[in-house]
C-alpha positions in Angstrom: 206.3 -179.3 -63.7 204.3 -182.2 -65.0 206.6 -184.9 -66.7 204.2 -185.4 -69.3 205.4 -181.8 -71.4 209.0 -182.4 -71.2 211.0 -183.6 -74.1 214.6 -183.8 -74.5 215.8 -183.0 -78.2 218.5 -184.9 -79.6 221.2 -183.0 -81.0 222.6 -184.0 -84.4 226.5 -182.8 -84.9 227.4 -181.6 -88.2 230.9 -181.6 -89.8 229.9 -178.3 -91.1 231.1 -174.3 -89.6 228.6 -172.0 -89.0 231.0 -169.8 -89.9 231.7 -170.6 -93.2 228.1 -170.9 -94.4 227.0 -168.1 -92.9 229.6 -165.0 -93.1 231.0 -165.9 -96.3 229.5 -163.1 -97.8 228.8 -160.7 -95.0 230.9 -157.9 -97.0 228.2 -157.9 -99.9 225.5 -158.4 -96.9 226.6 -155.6 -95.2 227.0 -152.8 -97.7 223.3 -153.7 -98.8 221.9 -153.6 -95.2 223.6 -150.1 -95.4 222.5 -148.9 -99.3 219.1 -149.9 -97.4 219.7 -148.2 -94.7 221.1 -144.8 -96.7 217.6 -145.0 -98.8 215.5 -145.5 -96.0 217.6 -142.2 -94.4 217.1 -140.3 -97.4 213.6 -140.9 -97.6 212.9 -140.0 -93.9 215.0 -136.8 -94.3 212.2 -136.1 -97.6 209.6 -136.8 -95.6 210.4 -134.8 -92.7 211.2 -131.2 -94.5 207.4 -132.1 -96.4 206.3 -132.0 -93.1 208.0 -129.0 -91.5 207.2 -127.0 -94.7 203.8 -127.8 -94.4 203.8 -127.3 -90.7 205.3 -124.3 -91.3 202.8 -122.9 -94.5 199.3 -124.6 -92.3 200.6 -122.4 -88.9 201.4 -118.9 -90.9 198.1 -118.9 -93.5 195.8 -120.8 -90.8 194.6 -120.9 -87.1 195.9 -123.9 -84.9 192.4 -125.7 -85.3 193.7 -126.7 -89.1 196.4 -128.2 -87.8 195.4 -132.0 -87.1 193.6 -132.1 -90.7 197.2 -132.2 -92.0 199.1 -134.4 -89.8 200.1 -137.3 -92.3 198.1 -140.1 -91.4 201.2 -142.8 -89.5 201.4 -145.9 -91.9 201.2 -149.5 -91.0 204.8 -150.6 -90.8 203.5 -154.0 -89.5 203.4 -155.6 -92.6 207.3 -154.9 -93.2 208.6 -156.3 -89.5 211.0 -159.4 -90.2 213.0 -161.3 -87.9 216.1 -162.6 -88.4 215.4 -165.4 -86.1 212.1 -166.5 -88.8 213.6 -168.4 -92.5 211.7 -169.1 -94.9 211.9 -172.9 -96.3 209.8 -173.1 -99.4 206.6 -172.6 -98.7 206.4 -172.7 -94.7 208.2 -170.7 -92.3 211.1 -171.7 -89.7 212.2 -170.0 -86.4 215.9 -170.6 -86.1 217.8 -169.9 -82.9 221.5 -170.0 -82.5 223.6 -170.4 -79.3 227.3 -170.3 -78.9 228.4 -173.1 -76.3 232.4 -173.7 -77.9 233.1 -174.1 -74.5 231.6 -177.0 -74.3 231.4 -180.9 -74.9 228.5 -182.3 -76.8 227.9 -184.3 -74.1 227.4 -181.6 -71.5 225.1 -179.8 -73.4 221.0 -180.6 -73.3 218.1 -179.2 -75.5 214.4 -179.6 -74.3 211.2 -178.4 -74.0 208.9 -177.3 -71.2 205.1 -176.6 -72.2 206.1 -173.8 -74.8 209.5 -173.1 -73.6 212.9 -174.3 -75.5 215.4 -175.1 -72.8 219.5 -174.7 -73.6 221.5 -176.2 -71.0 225.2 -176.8 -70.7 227.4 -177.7 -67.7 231.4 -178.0 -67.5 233.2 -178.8 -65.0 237.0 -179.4 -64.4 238.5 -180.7 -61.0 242.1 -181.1 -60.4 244.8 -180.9 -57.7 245.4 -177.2 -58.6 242.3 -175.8 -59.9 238.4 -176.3 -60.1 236.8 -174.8 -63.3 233.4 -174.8 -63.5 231.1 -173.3 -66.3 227.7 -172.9 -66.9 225.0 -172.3 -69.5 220.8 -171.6 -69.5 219.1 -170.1 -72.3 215.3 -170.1 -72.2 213.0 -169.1 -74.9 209.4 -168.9 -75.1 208.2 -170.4 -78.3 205.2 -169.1 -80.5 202.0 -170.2 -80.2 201.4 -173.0 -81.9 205.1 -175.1 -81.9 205.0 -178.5 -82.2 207.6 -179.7 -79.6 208.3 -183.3 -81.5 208.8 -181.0 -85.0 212.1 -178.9 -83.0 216.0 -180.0 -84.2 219.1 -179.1 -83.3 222.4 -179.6 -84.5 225.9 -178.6 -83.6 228.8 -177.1 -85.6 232.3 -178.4 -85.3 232.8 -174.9 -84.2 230.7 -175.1 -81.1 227.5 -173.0 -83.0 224.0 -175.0 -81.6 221.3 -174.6 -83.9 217.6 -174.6 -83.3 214.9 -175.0 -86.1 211.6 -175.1 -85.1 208.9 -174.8 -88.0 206.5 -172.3 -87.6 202.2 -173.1 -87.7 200.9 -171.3 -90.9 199.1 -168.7 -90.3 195.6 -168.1 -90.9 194.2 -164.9 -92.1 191.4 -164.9 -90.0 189.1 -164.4 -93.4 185.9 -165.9 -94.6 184.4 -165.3 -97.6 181.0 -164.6 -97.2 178.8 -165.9 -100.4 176.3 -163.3 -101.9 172.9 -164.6 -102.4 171.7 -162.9 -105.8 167.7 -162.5 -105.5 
């Protein structure tokens, strides 16, 4: 690997608890996920008995060869996809990765990139008389086109949560307006 695309990231510690900011209201999270979820059930379940009843009127009026011309066309569920690993922060977006290493020092743990990889490392070990304890961590991710390596935090919880934020490139659309010359 060429020295030139590696970076270490410094980690910033935080007197803050991941778990206090984030699960405080997981009760009202969760029974909205599931009121989602129920809907999105229901609404399936609709859609289904549509189909079977029309499957079923299209098979007894009609010949097979109707059939295809009313299969429901599939819809574009593309546009819905969201991560829970993508934030958005005002007008830009943030991929934001979370590791659990509460098993470890701040000083045994390393963040860094390699070309488009984010590297997690963390090493422990414990020698004494009696025992030898020896623990190890490696996390690898593969970062989105785009990532700017020198734009990628972390910071660490005092409960042993590291945090990753790397901010997103905008996306283009990929459109151009093409002007109408009027004659």
């Amino acid at each position: 690997m060429a020295e030139a695309n590696k970076r270490n990231i410094p980690i910033k510690l935080g007197d803050f608890s991941v778990i206090d900011t984030e699960f405080s209201s997981i009760r009202e999270r969760f029974d909205s996920e599931m009121r989602k979820m129920e809907e999105e059930m229901a609404k399936f379940r609709h859609e289904l008995m549509n189909r079977e009843a029309n499957f079923f009127e299209s098979t007894s009026s009609t010949t097979n060869s109707a059939l295809p011309s009313r299969v429901p066309k599939q819809q574009n569920y593309v546009s819905d996809i969201s991560s829970p690993l993508i934030q958005d922060e005002g007008d830009s977006k943030v991929l934001k990765l979370r590791f659990d290493v509460s098993q470890y020092a701040p000083e045994e743990i390393v963040v860094k990139t390699v070309d488009q990889k984010l590297l997690v490392h963390a090493k422990h070990e414990e020698k004494s008389d009696t025992k030898s304890v020896y623990r190890e961590y490696n996390r690898e991710f593969l970062l989105p086109k785009g990532v700017n390596p020198e734009s990628i935090r972390s910071s660490l919880s005092k409960d042993g949560v590291l945090t990753v934020d790397a901010p997103l490139p905008a996306l283009t659309a990929g459109e151009t307006l093409i002007p109408i010359a009027h004659k």
